[in-house]
LORO-519437 format. One record per residue (C-alpha): chain; x, y, z; residue in three letters; residue number from 0. Coordinates in nm, 2 decimals, m for minus. Each point is the difference from the previous one (the first is absolute). Layout:
BEGIN
unit;x;y;z;code;pos
A;X;Y;Z;ALA;NUM;
...
***
This chain:
BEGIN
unit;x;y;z;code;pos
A;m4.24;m0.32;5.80;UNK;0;
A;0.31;m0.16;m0.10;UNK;1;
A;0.06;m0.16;0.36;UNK;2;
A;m0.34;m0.16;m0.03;UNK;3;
A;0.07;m0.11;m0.37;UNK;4;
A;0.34;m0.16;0.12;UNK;5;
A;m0.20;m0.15;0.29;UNK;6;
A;m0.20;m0.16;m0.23;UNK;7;
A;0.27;m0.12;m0.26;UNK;8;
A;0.17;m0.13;0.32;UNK;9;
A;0.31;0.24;m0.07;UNK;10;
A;0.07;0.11;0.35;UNK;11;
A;0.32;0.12;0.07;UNK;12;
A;0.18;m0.20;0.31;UNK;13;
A;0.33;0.08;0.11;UNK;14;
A;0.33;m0.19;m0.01;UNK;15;
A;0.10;0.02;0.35;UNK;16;
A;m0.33;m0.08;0.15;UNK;17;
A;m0.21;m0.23;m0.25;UNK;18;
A;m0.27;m0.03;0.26;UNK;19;
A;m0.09;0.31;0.00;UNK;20;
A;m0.14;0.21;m0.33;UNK;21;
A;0.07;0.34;m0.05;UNK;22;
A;m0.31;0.25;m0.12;UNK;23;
A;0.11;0.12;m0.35;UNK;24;
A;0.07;0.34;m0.07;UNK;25;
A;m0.17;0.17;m0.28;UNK;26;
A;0.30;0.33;0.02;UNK;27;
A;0.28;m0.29;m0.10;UNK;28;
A;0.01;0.00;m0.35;UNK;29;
A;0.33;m0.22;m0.02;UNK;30;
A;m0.15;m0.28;0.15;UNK;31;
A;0.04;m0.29;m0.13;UNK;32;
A;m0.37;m0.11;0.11;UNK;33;
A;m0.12;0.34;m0.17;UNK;34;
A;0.19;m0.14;m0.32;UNK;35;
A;m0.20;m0.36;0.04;UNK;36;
A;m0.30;0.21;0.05;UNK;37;
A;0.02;0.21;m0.30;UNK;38;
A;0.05;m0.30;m0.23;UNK;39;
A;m0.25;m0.19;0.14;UNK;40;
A;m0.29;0.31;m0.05;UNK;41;
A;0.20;0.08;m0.34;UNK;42;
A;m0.03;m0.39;m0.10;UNK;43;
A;0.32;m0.16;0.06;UNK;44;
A;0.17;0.27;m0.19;UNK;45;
A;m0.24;m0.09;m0.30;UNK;46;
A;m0.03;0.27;m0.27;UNK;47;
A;m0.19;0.35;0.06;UNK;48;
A;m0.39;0.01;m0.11;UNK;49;
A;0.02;0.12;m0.35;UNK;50;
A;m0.25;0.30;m0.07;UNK;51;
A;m0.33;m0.11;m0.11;UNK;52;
A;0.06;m0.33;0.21;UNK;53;
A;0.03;m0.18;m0.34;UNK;54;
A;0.42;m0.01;0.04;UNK;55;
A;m0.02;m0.22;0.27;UNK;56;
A;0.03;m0.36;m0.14;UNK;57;
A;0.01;m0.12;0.38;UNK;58;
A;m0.32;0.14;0.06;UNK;59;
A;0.02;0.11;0.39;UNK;60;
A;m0.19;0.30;0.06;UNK;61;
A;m0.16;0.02;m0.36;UNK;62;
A;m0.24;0.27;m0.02;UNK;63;
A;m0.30;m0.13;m0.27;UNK;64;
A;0.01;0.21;m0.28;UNK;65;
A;m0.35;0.06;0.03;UNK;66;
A;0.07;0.18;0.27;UNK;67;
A;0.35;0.24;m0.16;UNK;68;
A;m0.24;0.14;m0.30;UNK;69;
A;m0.30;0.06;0.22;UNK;70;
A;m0.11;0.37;m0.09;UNK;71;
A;0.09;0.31;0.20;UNK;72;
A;m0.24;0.21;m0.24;UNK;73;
A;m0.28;0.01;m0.24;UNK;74;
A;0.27;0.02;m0.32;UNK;75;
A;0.08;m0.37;0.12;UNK;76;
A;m0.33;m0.14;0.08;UNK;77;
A;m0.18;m0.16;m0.24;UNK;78;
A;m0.38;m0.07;m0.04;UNK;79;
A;m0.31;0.09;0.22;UNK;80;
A;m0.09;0.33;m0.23;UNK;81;
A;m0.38;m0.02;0.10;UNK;82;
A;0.11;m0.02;0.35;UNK;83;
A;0.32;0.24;0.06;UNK;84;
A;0.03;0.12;m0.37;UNK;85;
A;0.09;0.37;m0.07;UNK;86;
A;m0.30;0.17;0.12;UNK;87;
A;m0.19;m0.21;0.19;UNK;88;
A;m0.12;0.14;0.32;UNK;89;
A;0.24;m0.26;0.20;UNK;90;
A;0.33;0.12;m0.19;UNK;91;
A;m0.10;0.38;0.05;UNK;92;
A;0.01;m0.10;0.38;UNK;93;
A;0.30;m0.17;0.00;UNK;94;
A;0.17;0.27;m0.20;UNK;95;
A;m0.10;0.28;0.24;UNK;96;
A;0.16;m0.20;0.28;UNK;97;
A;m0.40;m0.08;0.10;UNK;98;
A;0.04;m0.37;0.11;UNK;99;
A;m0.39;m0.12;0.10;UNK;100;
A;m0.07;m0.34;0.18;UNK;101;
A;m0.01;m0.27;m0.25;UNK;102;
A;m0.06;m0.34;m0.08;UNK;103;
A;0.17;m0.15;m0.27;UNK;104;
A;m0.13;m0.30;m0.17;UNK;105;
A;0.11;m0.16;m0.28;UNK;106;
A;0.12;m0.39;m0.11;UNK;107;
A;0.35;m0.09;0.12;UNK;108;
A;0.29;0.17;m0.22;UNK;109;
A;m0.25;0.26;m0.13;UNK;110;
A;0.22;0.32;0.20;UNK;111;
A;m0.11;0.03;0.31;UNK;112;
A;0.27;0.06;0.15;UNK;113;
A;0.20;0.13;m0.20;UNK;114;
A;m0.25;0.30;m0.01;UNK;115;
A;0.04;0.04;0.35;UNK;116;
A;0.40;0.00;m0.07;UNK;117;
A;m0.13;0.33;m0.21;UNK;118;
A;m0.16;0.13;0.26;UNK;119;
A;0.32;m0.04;0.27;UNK;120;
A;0.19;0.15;m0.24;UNK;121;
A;m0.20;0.28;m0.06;UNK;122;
A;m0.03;0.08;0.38;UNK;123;
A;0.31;m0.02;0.12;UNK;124;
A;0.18;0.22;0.20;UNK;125;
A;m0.40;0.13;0.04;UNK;126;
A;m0.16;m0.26;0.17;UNK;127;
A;0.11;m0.33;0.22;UNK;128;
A;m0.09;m0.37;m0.25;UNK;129;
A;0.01;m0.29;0.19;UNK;130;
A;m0.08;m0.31;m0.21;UNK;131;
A;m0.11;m0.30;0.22;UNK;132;
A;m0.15;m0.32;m0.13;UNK;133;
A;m0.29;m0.18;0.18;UNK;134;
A;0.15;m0.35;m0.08;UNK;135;
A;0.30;0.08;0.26;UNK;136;
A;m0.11;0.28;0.17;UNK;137;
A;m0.32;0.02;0.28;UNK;138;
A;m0.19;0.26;0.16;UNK;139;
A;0.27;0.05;0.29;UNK;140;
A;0.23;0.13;m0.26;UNK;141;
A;m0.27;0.22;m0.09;UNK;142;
A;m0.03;0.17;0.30;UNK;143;
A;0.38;0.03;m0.01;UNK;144;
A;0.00;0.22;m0.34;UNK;145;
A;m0.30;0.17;0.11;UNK;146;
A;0.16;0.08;0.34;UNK;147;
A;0.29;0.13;m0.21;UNK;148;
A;m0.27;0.19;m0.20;UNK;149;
A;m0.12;0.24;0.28;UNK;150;
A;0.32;0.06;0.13;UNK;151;
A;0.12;0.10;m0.41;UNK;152;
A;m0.35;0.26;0.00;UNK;153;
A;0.01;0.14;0.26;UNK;154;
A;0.41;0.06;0.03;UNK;155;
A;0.11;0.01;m0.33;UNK;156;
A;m0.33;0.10;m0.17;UNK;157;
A;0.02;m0.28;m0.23;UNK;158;
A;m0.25;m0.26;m0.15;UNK;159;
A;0.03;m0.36;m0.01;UNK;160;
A;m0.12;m0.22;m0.32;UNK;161;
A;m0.02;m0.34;0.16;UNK;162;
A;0.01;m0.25;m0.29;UNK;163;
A;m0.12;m0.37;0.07;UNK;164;
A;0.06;m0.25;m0.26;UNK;165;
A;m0.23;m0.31;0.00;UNK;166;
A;m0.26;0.21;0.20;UNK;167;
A;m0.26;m0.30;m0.02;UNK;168;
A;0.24;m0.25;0.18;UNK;169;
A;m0.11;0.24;0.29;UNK;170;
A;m0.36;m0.15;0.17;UNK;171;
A;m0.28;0.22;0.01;UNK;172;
A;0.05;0.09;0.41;UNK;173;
A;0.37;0.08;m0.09;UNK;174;
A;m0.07;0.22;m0.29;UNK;175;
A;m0.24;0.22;0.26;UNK;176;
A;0.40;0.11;0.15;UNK;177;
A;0.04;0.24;m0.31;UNK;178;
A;m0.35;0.13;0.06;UNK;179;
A;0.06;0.30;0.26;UNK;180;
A;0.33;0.12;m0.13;UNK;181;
A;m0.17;0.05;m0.38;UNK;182;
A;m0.28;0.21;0.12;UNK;183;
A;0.18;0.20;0.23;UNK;184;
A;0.32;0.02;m0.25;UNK;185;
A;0.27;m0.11;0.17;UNK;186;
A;0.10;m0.25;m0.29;UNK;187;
A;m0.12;0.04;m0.35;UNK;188;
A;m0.10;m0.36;m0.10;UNK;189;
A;0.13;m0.23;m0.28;UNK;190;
A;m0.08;m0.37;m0.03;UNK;191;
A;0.04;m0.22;m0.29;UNK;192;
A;m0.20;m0.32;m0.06;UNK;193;
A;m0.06;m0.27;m0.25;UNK;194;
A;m0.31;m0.09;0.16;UNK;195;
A;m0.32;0.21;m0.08;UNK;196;
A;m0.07;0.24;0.33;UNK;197;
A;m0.37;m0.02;m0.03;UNK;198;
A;0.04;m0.38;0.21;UNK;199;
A;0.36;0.04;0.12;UNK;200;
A;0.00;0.34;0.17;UNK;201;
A;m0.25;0.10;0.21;UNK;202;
A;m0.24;0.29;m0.08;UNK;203;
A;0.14;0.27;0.30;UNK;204;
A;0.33;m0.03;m0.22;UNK;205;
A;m0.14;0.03;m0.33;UNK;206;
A;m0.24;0.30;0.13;UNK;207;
A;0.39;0.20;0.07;UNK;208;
A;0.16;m0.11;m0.31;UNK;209;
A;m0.09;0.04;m0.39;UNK;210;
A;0.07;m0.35;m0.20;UNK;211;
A;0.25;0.06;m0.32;UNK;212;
A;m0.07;m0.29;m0.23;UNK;213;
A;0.36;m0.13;m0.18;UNK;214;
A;m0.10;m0.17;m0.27;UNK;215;
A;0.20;m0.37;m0.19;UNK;216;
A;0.29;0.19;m0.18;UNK;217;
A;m0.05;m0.09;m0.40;UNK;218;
A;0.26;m0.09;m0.25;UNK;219;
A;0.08;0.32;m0.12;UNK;220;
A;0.07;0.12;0.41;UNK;221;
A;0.20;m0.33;0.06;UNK;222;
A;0.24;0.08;m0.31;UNK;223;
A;0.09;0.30;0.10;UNK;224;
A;0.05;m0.07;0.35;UNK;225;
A;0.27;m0.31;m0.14;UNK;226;
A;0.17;0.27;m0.30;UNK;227;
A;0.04;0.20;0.33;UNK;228;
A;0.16;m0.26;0.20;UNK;229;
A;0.19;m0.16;m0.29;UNK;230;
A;0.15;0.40;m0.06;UNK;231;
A;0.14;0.04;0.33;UNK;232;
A;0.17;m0.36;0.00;UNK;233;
A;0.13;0.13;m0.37;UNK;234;
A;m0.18;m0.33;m0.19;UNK;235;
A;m0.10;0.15;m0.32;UNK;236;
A;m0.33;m0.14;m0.19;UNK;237;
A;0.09;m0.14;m0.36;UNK;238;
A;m0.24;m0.13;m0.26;UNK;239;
A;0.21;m0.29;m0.01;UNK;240;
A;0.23;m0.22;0.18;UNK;241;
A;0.31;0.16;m0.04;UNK;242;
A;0.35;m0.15;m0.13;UNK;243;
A;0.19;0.31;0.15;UNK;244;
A;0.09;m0.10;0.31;UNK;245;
A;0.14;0.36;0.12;UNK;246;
A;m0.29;0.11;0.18;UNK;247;
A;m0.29;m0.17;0.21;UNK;248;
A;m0.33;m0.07;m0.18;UNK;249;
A;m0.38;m0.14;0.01;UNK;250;
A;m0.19;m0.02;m0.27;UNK;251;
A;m0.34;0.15;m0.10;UNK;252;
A;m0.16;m0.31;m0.01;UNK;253;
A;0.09;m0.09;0.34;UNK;254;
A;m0.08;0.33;0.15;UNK;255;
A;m0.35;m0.05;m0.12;UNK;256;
A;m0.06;m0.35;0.10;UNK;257;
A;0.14;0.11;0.34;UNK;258;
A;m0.28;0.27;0.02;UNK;259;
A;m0.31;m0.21;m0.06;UNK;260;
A;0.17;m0.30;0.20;UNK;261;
A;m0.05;0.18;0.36;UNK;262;
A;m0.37;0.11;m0.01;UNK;263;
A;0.06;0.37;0.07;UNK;264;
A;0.22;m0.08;0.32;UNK;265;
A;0.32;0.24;m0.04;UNK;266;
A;0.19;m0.17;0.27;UNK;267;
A;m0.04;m0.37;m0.20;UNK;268;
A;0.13;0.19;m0.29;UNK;269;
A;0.31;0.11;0.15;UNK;270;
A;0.07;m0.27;0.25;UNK;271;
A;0.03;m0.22;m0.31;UNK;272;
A;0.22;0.24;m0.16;UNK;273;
A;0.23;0.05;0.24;UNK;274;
A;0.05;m0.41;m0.02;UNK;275;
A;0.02;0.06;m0.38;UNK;276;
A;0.31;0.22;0.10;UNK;277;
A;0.19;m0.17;0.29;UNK;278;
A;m0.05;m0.34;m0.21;UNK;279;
A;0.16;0.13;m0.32;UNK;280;
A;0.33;m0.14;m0.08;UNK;281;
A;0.20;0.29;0.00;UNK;282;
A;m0.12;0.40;m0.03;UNK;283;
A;0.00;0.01;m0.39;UNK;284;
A;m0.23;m0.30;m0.03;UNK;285;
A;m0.32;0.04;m0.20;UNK;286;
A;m0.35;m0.08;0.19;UNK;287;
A;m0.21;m0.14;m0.26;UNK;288;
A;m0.38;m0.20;0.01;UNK;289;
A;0.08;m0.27;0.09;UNK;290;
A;0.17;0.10;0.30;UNK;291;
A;m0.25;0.20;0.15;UNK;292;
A;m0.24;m0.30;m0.07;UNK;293;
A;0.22;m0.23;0.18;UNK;294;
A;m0.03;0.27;0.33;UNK;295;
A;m0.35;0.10;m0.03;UNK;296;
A;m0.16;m0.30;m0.03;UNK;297;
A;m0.34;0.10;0.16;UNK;298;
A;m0.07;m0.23;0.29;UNK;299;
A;m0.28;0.16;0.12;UNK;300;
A;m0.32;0.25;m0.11;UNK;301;
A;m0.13;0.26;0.21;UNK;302;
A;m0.29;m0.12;0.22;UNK;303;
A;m0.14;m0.02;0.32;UNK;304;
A;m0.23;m0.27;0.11;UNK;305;
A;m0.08;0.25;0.29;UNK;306;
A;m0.01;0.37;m0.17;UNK;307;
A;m0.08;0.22;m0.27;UNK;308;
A;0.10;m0.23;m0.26;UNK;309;
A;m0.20;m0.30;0.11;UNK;310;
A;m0.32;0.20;m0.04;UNK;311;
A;0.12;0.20;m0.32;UNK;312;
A;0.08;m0.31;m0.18;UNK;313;
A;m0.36;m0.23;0.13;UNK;314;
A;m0.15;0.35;m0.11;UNK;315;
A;0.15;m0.02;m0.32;UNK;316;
A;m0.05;m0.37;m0.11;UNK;317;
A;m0.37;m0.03;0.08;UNK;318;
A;m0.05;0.36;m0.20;UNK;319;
A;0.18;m0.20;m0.34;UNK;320;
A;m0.28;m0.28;0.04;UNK;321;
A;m0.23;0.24;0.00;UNK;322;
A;0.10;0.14;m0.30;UNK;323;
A;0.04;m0.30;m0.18;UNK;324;
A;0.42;0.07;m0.03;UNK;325;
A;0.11;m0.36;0.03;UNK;326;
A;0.33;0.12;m0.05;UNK;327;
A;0.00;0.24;0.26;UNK;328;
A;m0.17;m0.23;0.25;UNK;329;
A;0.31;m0.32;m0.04;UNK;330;
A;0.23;0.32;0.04;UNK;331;
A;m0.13;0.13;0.30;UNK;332;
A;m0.01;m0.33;0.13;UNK;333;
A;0.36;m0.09;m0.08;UNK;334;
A;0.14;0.28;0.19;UNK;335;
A;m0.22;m0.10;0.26;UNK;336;
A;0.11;m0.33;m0.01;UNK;337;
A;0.40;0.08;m0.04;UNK;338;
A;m0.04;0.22;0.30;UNK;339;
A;m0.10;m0.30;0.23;UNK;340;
A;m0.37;0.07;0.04;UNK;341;
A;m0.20;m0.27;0.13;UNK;342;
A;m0.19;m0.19;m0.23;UNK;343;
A;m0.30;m0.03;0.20;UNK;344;
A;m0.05;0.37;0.05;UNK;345;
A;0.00;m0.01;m0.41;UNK;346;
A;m0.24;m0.26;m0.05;UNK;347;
A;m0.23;0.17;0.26;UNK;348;
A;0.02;0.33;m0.19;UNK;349;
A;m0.08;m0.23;m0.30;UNK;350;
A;m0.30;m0.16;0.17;UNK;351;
A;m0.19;0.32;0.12;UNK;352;
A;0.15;0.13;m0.43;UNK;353;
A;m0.27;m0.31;m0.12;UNK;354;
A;m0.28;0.16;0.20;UNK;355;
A;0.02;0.37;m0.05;UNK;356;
A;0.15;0.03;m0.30;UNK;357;
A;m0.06;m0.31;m0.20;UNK;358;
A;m0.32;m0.10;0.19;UNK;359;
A;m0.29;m0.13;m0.22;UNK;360;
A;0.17;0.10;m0.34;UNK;361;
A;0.18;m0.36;0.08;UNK;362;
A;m0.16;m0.18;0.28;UNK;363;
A;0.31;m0.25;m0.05;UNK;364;
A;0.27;0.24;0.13;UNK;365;
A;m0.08;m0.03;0.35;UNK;366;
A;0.05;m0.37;m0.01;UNK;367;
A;0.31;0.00;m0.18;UNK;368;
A;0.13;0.31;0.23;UNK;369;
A;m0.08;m0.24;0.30;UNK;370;
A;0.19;m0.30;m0.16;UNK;371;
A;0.26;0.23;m0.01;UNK;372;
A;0.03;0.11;0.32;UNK;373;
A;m0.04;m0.37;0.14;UNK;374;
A;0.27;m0.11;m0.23;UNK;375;
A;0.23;0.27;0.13;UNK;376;
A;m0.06;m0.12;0.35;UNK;377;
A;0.06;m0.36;m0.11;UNK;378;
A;0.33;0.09;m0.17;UNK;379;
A;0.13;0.33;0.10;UNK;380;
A;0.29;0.15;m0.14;UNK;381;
A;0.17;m0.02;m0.24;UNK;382;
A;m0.22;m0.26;m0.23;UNK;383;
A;m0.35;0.24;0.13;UNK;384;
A;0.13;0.25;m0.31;UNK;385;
A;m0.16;m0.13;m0.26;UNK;386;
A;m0.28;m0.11;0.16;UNK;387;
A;m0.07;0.42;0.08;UNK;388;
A;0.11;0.13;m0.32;UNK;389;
A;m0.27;m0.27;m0.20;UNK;390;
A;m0.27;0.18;0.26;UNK;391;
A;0.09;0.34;m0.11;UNK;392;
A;0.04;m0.03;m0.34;UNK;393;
A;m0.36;m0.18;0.01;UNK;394;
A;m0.11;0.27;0.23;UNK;395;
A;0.16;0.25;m0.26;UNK;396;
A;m0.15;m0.15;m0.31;UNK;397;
A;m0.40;m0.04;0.14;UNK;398;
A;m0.26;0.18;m0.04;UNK;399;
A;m0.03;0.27;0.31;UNK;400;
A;m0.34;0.04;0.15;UNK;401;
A;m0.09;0.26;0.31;UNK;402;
A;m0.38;m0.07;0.03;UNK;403;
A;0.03;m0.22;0.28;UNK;404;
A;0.29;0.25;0.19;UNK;405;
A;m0.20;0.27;m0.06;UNK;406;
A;m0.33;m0.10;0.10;UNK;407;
A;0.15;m0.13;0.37;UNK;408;
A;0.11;0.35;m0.02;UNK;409;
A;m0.31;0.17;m0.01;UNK;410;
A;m0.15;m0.29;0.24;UNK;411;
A;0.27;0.17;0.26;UNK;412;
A;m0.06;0.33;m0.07;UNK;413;
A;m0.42;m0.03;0.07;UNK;414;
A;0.10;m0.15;0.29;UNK;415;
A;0.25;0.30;0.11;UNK;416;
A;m0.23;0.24;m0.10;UNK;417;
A;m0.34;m0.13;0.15;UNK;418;
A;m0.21;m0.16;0.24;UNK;419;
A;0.05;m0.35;0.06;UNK;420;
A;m0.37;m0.17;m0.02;UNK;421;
A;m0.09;m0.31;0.15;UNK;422;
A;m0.04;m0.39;m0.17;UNK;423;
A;m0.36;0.00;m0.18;UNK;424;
A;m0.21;m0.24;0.22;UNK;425;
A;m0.03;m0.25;m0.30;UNK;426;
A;0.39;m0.03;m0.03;UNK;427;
A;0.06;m0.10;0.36;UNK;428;
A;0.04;m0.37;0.11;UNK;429;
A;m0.30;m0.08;0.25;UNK;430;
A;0.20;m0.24;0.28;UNK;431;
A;m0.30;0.01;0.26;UNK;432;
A;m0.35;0.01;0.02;UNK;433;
A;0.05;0.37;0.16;UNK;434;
A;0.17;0.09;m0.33;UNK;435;
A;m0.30;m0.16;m0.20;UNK;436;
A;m0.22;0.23;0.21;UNK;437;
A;0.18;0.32;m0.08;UNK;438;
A;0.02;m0.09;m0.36;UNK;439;
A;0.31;m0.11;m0.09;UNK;440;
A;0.06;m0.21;m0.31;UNK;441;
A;m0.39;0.03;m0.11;UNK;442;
A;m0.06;0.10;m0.32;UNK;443;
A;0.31;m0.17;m0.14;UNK;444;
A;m0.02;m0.29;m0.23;UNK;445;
A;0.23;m0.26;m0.06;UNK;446;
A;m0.13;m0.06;m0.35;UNK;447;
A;0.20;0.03;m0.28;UNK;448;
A;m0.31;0.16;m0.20;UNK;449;
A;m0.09;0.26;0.24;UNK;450;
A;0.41;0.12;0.15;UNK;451;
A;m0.03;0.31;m0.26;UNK;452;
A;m0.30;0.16;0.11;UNK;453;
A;0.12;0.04;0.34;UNK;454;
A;0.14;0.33;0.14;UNK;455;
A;0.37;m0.01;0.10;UNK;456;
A;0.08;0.34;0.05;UNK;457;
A;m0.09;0.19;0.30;UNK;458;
A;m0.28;0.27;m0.13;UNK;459;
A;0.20;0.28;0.14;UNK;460;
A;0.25;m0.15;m0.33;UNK;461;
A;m0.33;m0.11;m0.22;UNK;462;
A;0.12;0.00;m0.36;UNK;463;
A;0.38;0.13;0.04;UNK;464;
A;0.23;m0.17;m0.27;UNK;465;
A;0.37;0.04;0.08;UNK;466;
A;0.11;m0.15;m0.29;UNK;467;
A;m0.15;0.21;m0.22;UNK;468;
A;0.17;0.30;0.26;UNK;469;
A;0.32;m0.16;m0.18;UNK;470;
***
């Protein structure tokens, strides 16, 4: 290994007496003077050791996040998720009986997904072989590898595998069907993580071997502990107040609490943006007050999708406050929408189907002004097309909702569904030949204004049926 990194560097030893010709290095010479060069160069050019925590190192090579130094190695020190792994819940009573199922976990990003499965590693070893892969770098050849490795460890050793897969929905549907074999036959217990919800981006063979553990958005009270914790082992005390003693590190209250609602639930944001909050401090006994950690979380982004869960949560939600008449609601829901880079023209269509089903006759003017909006969106996009949308749904909002119309085409479909489909009435059908004539078509229709209402337009199989008064 160090011959090829040398090779690489271009540090190959030659010789004095023959300069043509380069000598292999010799890894059992430890006076080299080539080892020295070596050394320095992997060590940094003699730059200072790695400090513990990776927050010593001011040059920053090989910097481990800190997210990743205070992950948890056991329940004590993970935080959150009591519905799902709480003390006892039927998952945690597994887990603590060394009873590790096939599971899917899904949850938002930073919500603990894998730090749980960190629990689990820890909890397993010296038991059972954990191999964490991720699908983003990983494919199914290195798959076969672990589960080639697997077999050998069962049937040898005696020994389980837990094969971990981060990002498991990076993984297409035809790839996913590699882990399908080895679960039901037990060669690997399964664990995939995903941000993505499994009923569309795992297929339903995988979902059939696995059970689906919902992580849910981590709330204020989780996120503040989870940042005491972290600020405790880097020995930053919390203080009410920015302090004047300048002995000991500090961060205020106030800041720790802003920094908690800032990140949405997403534990890694939180301490990502603390650790800059440490490394940027002027020296170790600096206070970290609100400003500061407004100056490194400013939020640059919501959580959205224009693909996923979100997308649909978030239309779902912003038609269902027109509905209820919650302007307030309704410009909310459509300014998250809008800061997380939805189209505008998938709003104003949700807004022009809103006019007809929800508004529908109780302001016949809706629809028009839900079309104008729409057209106006297309005529001036983004961002200018904001105000346009949010003068739609507060109109939309504010109007008077009506259902007759929705619910009658309802029960129009549902007659259909249900029964038989009879034929045109003679008198409705246009007569185009003198064949037509013959057989009847058109006769007994009148074109007079006076006489259109005593005509039958139902067939008589439907003689009578209102379905607006089924509404």
């Amino acid at each position: 290994k160090i011959e090829a990194h040398a090779a690489a560097c271009g540090l190959e030893e030659t010789t004095t007496a023959r300069p043509s010709v380069k000598r292999p290095l010799s890894t059992s010479n430890d006076d080299s003077p080539l080892m020295e060069v070596v050394a320095k160069k992997i060590k940094g050019d003699g730059g200072p050791d790695i400090g513990k925590g990776g927050l010593s190192d001011k040059s920053g090579s090989g910097r481990t996040p800190l997210a990743e130094i205070l992950r948890p190695k056991d329940f004590n020190a993970y935080f959150g998720q009591l519905s799902s792994v709480g003390e006892g819940t039927q998952l945690r009573k597994l887990l603590d009986s060394d009873c590790i199922p096939s599971i899917i976990l899904w949850g938002p990003p930073g919500c603990g997904k894998t730090s749980l499965a960190n629990v689990i590693a820890n909890k397993v070893k010296g038991k059972s072989r954990f191999v964490k892969m991720s699908a983003c770098t990983c494919g199914v050849s290195e798959v076969r590898e672990v589960v080639k490795q697997a077999k050998n460890d069962q049937s040898l050793l005696k020994r389980n595998t837990i094969l971990f897969m981060d990002e498991v929905h990076r993984f297409n549907k035809a790839q996913q069907d590699a882990f399908l074999p080895h679960i039901e036959s037990g060669t690997i217990t399964f664990i995939g993580a995903t941000t993505e919800n499994p009923s569309f981006s795992l297929n339903a063979a995988l979902l059939s071997r696995c059970r689906v553990v919902v992580l849910e958005k981590l709330d204020g009270d989780v996120m503040t502990s989870i940042i005491e914790r972290a600020l405790a082992q880097n020995n930053v005390k919390i203080v009410d107040s920015e302090r004047t003693d300048k002995s000991s590190s500090s961060m205020t209250k106030e800041a720790v609490n802003y920094l908690s609602n800032i990140v949405d639930g997403d534990a890694r944001s939180a301490i990502n943006t603390l650790q800059i909050l440490l490394e940027s401090r002027d020296n170790r006994h600096s206070s970290i007050n609100l400003l500061h950690v407004k100056e490194a979380a400013k939020r640059s982004h919501v959580l959205y999708d224009r693909t996923g869960d979100q997308h649909y949560f978030m239309a779902s939600a912003l038609q269902k406050s027109i509905r209820g008449s919650d302007k307030n609601a309704a410009l909310y829901w459509l300014g998250r929408m809008m800061k997380g880079g939805e189209d505008p023209t998938f709003i104003a269509r949700r807004l022009v189907r809103i006019a007809s089903e929800d508004v529908g006759l109780g302001d016949p003017t809706a629809l028009s002004l839900a079309v104008a909006a729409f057209q106006g969106c297309q005529l001036i996009g983004k961002p200018e097309c904001d105000v346009l949308l949010a003068q739609a749904v507060v109109h939309l909002a504010r109007a008077p909702k009506s259902h007759e119309v929705y619910h009658a085409l309802t029960a129009v479909y549902q007659t259909i569904d249900q029964g038989e489909l009879p034929p045109v009435p003679l008198q409705l059908r246009n007569s185009t030949s003198r064949v037509t004539d013959q057989l009847g078509w058109g006769r007994g229709y009148s074109h007079n204004l006076n006489d259109v209402h005593n005509i039958q337009y139902m067939p008589d199989e439907l003689k009578g049926v209102n379905f607006f008064k089924r509404s």
